[in-house]
C-alpha positions in Angstrom: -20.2 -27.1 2.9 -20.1 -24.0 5.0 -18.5 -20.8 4.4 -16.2 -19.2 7.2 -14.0 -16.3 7.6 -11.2 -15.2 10.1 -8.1 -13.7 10.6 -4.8 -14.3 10.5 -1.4 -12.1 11.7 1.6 -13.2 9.2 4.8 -12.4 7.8 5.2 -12.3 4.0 7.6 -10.8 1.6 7.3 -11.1 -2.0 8.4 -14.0 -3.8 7.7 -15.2 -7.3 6.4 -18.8 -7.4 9.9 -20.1 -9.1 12.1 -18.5 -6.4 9.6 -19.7 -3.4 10.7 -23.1 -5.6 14.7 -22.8 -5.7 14.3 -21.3 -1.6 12.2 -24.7 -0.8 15.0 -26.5 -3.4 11.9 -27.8 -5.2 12.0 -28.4 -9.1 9.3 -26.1 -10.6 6.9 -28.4 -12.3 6.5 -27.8 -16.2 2.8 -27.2 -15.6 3.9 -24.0 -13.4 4.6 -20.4 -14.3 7.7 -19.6 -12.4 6.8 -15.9 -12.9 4.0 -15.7 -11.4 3.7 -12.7 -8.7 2.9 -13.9 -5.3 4.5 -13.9 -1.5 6.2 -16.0 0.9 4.1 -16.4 3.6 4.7 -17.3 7.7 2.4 -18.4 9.8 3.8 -17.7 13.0 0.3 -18.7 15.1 0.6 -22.7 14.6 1.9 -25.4 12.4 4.9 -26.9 12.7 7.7 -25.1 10.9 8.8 -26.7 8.2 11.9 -24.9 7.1 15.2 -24.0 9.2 14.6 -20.6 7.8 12.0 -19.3 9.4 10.3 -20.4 13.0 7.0 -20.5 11.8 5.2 -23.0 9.1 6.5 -21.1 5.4 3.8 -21.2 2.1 3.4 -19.5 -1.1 0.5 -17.5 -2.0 -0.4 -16.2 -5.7 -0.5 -12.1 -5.5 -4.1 -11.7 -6.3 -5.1 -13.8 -3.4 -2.4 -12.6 -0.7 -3.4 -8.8 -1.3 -7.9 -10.1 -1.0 -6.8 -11.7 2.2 -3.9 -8.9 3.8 -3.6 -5.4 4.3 -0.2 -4.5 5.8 0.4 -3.6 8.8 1.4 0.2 8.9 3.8 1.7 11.4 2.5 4.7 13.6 4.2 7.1 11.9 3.9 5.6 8.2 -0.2 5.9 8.8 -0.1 9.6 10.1 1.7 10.3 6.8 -1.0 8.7 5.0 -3.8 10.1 6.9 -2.1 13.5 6.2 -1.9 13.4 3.1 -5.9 12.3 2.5 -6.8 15.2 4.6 -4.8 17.5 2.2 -5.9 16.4 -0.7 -9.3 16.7 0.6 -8.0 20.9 1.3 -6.7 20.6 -2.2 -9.6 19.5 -4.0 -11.8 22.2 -2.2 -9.4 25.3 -3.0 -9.5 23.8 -6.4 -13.1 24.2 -6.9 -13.4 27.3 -4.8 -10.6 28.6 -7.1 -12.6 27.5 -10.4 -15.6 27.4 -9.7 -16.6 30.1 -7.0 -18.1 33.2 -7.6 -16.7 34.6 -4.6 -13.0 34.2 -6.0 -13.9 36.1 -8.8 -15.1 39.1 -6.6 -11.6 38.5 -4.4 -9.0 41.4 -5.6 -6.3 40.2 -7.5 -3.7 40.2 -4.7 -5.7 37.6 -2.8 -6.6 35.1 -5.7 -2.2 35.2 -6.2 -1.9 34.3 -2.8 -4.4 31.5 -3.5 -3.1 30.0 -6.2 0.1 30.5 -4.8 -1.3 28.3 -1.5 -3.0 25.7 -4.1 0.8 24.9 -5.9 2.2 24.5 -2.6 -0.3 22.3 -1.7 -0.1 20.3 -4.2 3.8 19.9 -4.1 3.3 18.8 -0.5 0.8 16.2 -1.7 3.4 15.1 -4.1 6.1 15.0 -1.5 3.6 13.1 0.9 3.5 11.2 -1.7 7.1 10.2 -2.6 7.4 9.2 1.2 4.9 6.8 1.0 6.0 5.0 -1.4 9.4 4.5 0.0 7.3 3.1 2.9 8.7 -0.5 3.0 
């Protein structure tokens, strides 16, 4: 036996494995966890549909082994925000340390290091916000 990789562009959308049974009005057998986590898969690139549903061939896919094998697909705007938000909390961490750690900061009058922890709170409630948005991502 030989070992291959590759790749595949599909649809999914989370599913547990009972409710990928009641949509393919299947009878979960007894020997199945119904609860189990896992997605809906369509393979849209080949195979013979096999559901009026959907246009491509439909399968189910246990949650651990969906997320090894796919990364999602991010809109243009949905990775910006992401990308932003590592690059600030890149800034973040470094005003953190320069703010705790530097012996420059302590030399700084007291004026500036206010302004700096000022900038470091409003950093970090942008993080948070950048945050918040990317979870909503759907």
């Amino acid at each position: 036996m030989r070992t291959y990789t590759g790749t595949k562009v599909i649809n999914a959308t989370p599913m547990s494995r009972a409710e990928y049974n009641v949509f393919r009005g299947w009878q979960l057998p007894a020997d199945e966890n119904g609860a189990d986590d896992g997605y809906l898969v369509e393979y849209t690139d080949g195979g013979k549909p096999n559901t009026l549903k959907y246009a491509g061939y439909v399968s189910w896919s246990p949650k651990d082994v969906f997320e090894r094998a796919y990364s999602l697909v991010r809109l243009p705007h949905e990775q910006r925000v992401i990308d932003e938000r590592h690059e600030l909390d890149t800034k973040v961490a470094a005003l953190f340390v320069f703010i705790n750690e530097s012996p420059i900061f302590a030399k700084l009058d007291e004026a500036e290091q206010g302004r700096l922890k000022r900038q470091f709170d409003y950093m970090v409630e942008y993080s948070f916000v950048l945050k918040e948005r990317i979870e909503a991502f759907k």
